[in-house]
Every structure is written in structure tokens, then in C-alpha cells.
N, C-alpha and C positions, 0 to 999 in steps of 0.2 A: 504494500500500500504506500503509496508516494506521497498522498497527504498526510503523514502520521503525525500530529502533532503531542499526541500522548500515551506515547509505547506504554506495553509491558515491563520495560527493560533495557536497559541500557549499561554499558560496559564500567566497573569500577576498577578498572586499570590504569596506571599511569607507568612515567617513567621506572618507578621503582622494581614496579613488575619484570615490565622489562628485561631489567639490568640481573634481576633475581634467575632468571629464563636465560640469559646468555650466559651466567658463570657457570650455571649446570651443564650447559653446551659446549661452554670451553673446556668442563672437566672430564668430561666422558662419560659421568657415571649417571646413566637414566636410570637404572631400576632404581628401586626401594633402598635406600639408605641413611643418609646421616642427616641430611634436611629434611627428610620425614618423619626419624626419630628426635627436632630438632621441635618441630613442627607440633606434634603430639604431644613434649614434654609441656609448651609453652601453650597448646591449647587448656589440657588440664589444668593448670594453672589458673588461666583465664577461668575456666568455667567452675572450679573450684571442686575438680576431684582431682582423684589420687593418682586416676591411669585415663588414658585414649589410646585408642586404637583407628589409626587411620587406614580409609580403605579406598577400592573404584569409585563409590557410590553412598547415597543416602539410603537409598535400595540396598547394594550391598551390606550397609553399616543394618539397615534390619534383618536383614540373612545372619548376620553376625551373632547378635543379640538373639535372636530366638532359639539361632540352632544352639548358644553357647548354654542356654536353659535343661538343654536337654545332654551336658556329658558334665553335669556335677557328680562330686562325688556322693554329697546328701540331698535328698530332696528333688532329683531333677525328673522332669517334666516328662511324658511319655506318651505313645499315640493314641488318642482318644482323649482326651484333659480338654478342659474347656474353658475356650476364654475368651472373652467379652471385648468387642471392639464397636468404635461407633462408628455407623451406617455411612457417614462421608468422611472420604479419606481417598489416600492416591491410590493405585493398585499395587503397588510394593509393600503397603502395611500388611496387606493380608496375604500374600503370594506364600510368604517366608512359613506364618503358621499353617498355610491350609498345606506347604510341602511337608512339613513335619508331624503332620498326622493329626493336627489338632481341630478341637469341634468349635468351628466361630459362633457366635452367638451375636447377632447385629442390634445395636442398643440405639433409639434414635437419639437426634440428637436436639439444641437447645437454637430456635427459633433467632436468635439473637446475641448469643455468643456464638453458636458453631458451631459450639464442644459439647461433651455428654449432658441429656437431660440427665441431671441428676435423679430425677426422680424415678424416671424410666432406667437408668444404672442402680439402682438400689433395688428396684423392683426384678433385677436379672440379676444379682448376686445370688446362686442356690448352693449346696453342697458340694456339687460337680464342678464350680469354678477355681480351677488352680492361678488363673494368669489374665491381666486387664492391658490391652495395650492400649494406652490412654494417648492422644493425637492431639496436640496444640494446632490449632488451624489458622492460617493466615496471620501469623505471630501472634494470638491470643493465647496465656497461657490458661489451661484447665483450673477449678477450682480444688486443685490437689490437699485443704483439708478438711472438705467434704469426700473426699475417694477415701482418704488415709482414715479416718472416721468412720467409714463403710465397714473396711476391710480390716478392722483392728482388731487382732486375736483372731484372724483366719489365715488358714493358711491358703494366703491367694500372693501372686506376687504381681509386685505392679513396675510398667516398662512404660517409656513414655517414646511416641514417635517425634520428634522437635525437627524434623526436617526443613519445615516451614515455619519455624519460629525461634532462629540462633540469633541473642542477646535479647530474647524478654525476660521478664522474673515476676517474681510474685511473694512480694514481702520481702523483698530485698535478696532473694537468692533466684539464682540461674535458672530457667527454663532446662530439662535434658536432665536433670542431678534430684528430683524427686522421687524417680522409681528405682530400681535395683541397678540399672541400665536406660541409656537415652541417647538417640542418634540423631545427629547433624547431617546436613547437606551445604556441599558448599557448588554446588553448579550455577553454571552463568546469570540464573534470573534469583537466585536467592540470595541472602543475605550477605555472602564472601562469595568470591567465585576463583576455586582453581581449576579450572577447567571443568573438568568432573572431579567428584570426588563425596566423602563421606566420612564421616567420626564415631564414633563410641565411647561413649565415659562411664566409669564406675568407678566405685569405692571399694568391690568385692577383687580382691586380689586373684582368685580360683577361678571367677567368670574371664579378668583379663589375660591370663595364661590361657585358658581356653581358647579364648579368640583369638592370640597370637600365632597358635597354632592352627587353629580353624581358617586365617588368614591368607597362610598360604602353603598349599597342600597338604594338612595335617600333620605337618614333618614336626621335631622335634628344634631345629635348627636354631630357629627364632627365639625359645624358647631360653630362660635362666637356666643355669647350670640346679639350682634350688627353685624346683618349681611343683606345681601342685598337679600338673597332668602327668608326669612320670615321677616323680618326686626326686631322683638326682640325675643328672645328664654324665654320662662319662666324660672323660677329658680327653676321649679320641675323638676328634676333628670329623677325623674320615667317617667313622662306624657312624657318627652322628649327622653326618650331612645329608644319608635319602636313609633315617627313621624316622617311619609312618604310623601314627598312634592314632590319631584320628580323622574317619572319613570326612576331610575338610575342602578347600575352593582354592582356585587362585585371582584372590578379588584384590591385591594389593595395589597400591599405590605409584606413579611416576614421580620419580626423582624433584620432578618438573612442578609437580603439582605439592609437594611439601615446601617446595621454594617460594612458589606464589604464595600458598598459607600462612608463612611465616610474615611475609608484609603485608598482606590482607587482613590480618588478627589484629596487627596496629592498628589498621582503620578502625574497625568494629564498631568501639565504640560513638566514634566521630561519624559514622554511618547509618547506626539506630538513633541519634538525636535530632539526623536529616529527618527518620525517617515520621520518628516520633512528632516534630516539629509540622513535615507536611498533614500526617494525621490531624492533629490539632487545626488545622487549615480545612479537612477535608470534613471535622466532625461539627467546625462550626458553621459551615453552609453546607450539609447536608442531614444534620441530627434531625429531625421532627420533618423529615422533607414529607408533603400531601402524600406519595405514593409510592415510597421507595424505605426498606428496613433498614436499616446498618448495623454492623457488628456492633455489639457493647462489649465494654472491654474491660476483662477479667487482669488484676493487676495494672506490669506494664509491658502493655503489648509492644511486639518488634513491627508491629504492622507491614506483614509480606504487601500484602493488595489491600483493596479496600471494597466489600462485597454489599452488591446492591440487590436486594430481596424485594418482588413487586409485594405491596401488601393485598393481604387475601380482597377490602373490600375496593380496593383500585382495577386486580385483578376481576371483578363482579362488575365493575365498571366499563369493562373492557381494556383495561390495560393489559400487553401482551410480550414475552421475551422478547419474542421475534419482534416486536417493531422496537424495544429498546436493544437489540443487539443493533438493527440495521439502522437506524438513528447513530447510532455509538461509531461504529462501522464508516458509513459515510460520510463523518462526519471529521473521522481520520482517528478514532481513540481505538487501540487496541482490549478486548476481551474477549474474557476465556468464562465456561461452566466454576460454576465454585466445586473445585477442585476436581473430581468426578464424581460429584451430584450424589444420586443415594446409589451407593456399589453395589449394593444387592439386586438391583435390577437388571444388572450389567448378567450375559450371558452367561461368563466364565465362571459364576457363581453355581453352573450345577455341576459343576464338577467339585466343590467345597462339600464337607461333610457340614452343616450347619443349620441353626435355628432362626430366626427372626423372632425378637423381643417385641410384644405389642404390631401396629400398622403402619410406625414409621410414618406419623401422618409429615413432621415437619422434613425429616431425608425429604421425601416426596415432593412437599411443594419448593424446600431449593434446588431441587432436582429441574422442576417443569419452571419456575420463574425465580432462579438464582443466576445472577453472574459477579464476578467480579473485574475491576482495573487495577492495574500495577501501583505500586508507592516506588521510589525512590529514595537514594542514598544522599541525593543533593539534592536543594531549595526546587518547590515544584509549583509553585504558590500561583503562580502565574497559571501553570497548566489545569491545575485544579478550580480556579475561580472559572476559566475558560468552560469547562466543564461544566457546572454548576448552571452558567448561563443557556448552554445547551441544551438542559433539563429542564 
């Protein structure tokens, strides 16, 4: 589209980047190495655990997390366990559980945050629930102590998907570092961008050996010499470089892409106050709009996009997606479904072993009249007031 006056996205690269990408090219070494592990120490950090594990993907980084649930030594997870996701979310939330044998349970979601109706998540909490992947959506974080309140004194374990919301918090601590496990995305239209790529953080030291090894091809290599998936590594090199302990991937990282992250993490913060900032721009001429919902916002949201929900009696009125997509459209503003609308509806679902909680009235209607536009890393105030007149 050549009139685009108000993308999805736009590049957060500059010279540094750059300069970060040719030293890795002048050194030779692209695979996984010492700017990844470089990379990883200074994310942890940042988000205030103990370990990351960086990978291809945010996708990846949930492959990670899930399958790492299932080779503890206590307690871990097995096929058929059931566990509770809400009804919109990307298709890599759920890919990872329904490959490892687990029974989803679709919970809808909250009209105006996003995220879990709670009520309808309290109401799918049964005996059968080992595991809730809880999904921050469009940088809103979840209201995690209503979940942790839920589930106190059961044994359910809670993971959060943050792909879509790296630098919110709530109460003053990091989105991603609420559940046992929580994965980032850092691809081009989200919040950091190394090309592709994906994080993991815990606090559980046994989960992060897991997935060091789950990482790249179950070998033992990556792995501490004192570790908790084989518990001591010998000191031969050789014998230890192709042992296979666990059926794992090769979802690792480029050289390239630890390098970028390490300058990208600088920004972060100077990037959610853009983004925060345009928010603020977007909520006060668009909050109480005649015919359109907006996110409310749980915490402090990262605000990925900013999602417009027809209301039910605008809709009655005759208001319709399709003429606010092609209005948006023609108009030069890029938009997309809120996120992929209700996933249950989606075909690939009959091949998931799974239940649906209640009728999913609200998945539904962001489904048939949700979309959302992008936010920005820099001042957008312009583009958005543009917008508003539009409307």
C-alpha cells in the first residue's frame, strides 16, 4: 500500500545495530555463542530472573517451556493433563501443548482487557487441571493475583505467554517472571526486534538445564558440568560432545541475533515510554468513542497495538468490520484481526484433544468485529490524532 501513512511497524534499528551485525561478520562466528550467552545473561537481568534461554522464536521459546514441563524430575507433566488457555491467542500458544499430548481447555476471554475472564477461569479450574498458560495480549498484563489466588494450594502450575507484551509489569514487577516460566518474542513488529528470535526466563534452575538441553538437540554439551539432567558431565570433551539425553530440537539462536539483542535491550526501556506515551494519546481521543471498545488496561501495559472492538449496540446499528477494515485500508492505516480472533474456531482445532469452557460469547464477537493498529517505539501523536479524525 503506497499511501501508508500509519503502518503496523516500523524498523527500531539504527547505526548501532548495524555496527553490532558487522563485528559478528568480521569474526566469523554465526552460530550460537558468546553474544548470545552475552545476551541472555543481560536479559535476565533486565527482567529480573535468574536464567534465559534464548532461542529461533517466541514460538520456539513456547516449545521450550512446555516440552521443559514434561522431563522434571518431580512432578512433571504427562499426556493427557489439562490445561486451560484463553480462547484468543496466536497459534504457537497452543501448537507446543496440543504436541505434547495435552487436553486444552479454551476459557473465554475479558471483553475489554483481552485476557482471561476471570470468572469464566475460575469457573474451568477442576481436579484435572495441572497447567494454565496464561497470554498477556497486546502488552496488557493479566491480572496474575486473581490466577495466583485461584490456584493456591493446587497443584496446577502457571506459565505465562509474554510474546506480545516485553516491558509491561504489574505492580512494579516484569510481565514473563509471574509463572514458573514466561517467553518473549523479539521479531520485527514486537517490542525488540533481532530479526527473529525468542527468550525464556525462570527462576527454576532444573527447568533451565532442561531447556539448555532441549535447545539444541538434547545433547548434553551445553549443559554444566553440575547439572540436574544428568547430574555430573564427565571431563571428556569428546565422549560428551554427540550425548543424547533428551528427545530435544535445534531451535537455537544466530550469533547475529544475540548481537542485535544486546543493543536492542538498551533501548527497551526508552521504547515502552514511546510507547506508553502514544497510548496515552490514543486513550484520550479514543476512550468512551460512540462505537468502538478499547483495551483497558490491567497495570502497565507495553501496548503492542491498540484494539478496536465494534460495540455490540453500534454493531445493531449497522456498524460492520468490513466497512471499518476498508475505511482503515483506504485510507492508508494498516490492520490486522486481534490476534487470531477466537482459535477455537480455527480448523486445526480438530485435530487438538480439547474442551470449550462455557460459549465463548466474547472470543466470538472479537472474532467477527475485532481488529486492531500498531503503536510505536517513537512519538506517533500526529499519526494517531490523524486517525481519530478519520473515525
Amino acid at each position: 500500500m503506497s499511501n501508508v501513512f500509519y503502518p503496523l511497524a516500523t524498523t527500531s534499528w539504527d547505526e548501532s545495530e548495524i555496527a553490532a551485525m558487522q563485528a559478528v561478520i568480521q569474526s566469523g562466528n554465526f552460530t550460537m555463542g558468546a553474544k548470545v550467552a552475552e545476551y541472555e545473561k543481560q536479559f535476565a537481568k533486565f527482567f529480573g530472573s535468574k536464567y534465559s534461554v534464548m532461542c529461533s522464536s517466541g514460538s520456539t521459546a513456547n516449545l521450550l517451556m512446555v516440552a521443559a514441563l514434561f522431563y522434571k524430575k518431580q512432578g512433571a507433566l504427562k499426556a493427557g493433563d489439562e490445561v486451560i488457555v484463553p480462547a484468543v491467542s496466536w497459534s504457537t500458544t497452543y501448537y507446543p501443548l496440543h504436541q505434547y499430548g495435552l487436553k486444552l481447555r479454551f476459557v473465554d476471554i475479558d471483553l475489554e482487557t483481552l485476557n482471561f475472564d476471570l470468572k469464566e477461569l475460575e469457573k474451568a479450574i477442576n481436579p484435572k487441571t495441572r497447567l494454565i498458560m496464561a497470554v498477556n495480549l497486546l502488552g496488557n498484563p493479566n491480572d496474575f493475583a486473581a490466577i495466583q489466588k485461584m490456584i493456591a494450594g493446587r497443584d496446577i502450575t502457571l506459565i505465562e505467554d509474554n510474546c506480545e507484551s516485553m516491558g509491561a509489569t504489574l505492580g512494579g514487577r516484569q510481565c514473563g517472571t509471574f509463572g514458573v516460566m514466561g517467553t518473549f518474542s523479539s521479531f520485527f513488529s514486537h517490542h525488540i526486534s533481532t530479526m527473529e528470535g525468542g527468550n525464556v526466563v525462570t527462576d527454576d534452575e532444573e527447568l533451565y538445564h532442561i531447556m539448555l538441553c532441549l535447545r539444541a538437540h538434547g545433547w548434553t554439551r551445553n549443559l554444566p558440568k553440575h547439572n540436574h539432567v544428568t547430574g555430573v558431565k564427565s571431563d571428556n570433551a569428546f565422549e560428551e560432545s554427540f550425548k543424547f539425553v533428551l528427545p530435544g530440537y535445534n531451535v537455537r539462536p544466530l550469533e547475529l541475533e544475540g548481537a542485535l539483542g544486546i543493543e536492542q535491550l538498551k533501548k527497551l526501556p526508552g521504547f515502552v515510554r514511546e510507547r506508553r506515551a502514544n497510548a496515552a494519546v490514543y486513550e484520550e481521543l479514543f476512550n468512551g468513542h460512540p462505537w468502538l471498545i478499547t483495551q483497558k488496561e490491567i497495570g502497565e501495559s507495553s501496548w503492542f497495538g491498540f484494539s478496536m472492538v465494534i460495540r455490540p449496540e453500534a454493531a445493531k446499528a449497522g456498524r460492520t468490520r468490513q466497512s471499518l477494515v476498508e475505511t482503515l485500508q483506504n485510507a492508508g492505516v494498516e490492520c490486522r484481526p486481534i490476534v487470531a480472533g477466537n482459535f477455537a474456531k480455527n480448523p486445526v482445532v480438530q485435530w487438538f484433544n480439547h474442551e470449550i469452557q462455557g460459549e465463548l460469547p466474547n472470543a466470538n464477537w472479537i472474532d467477527s468485529h475485532g481488529l486492531f493498529v500498531g503503536n510505536h517505539h517513537t512519538p506517533f501523536k500526529e499519526n494517531i490524532k490523524r486517525l481519530r479524525d478519520l473515525l
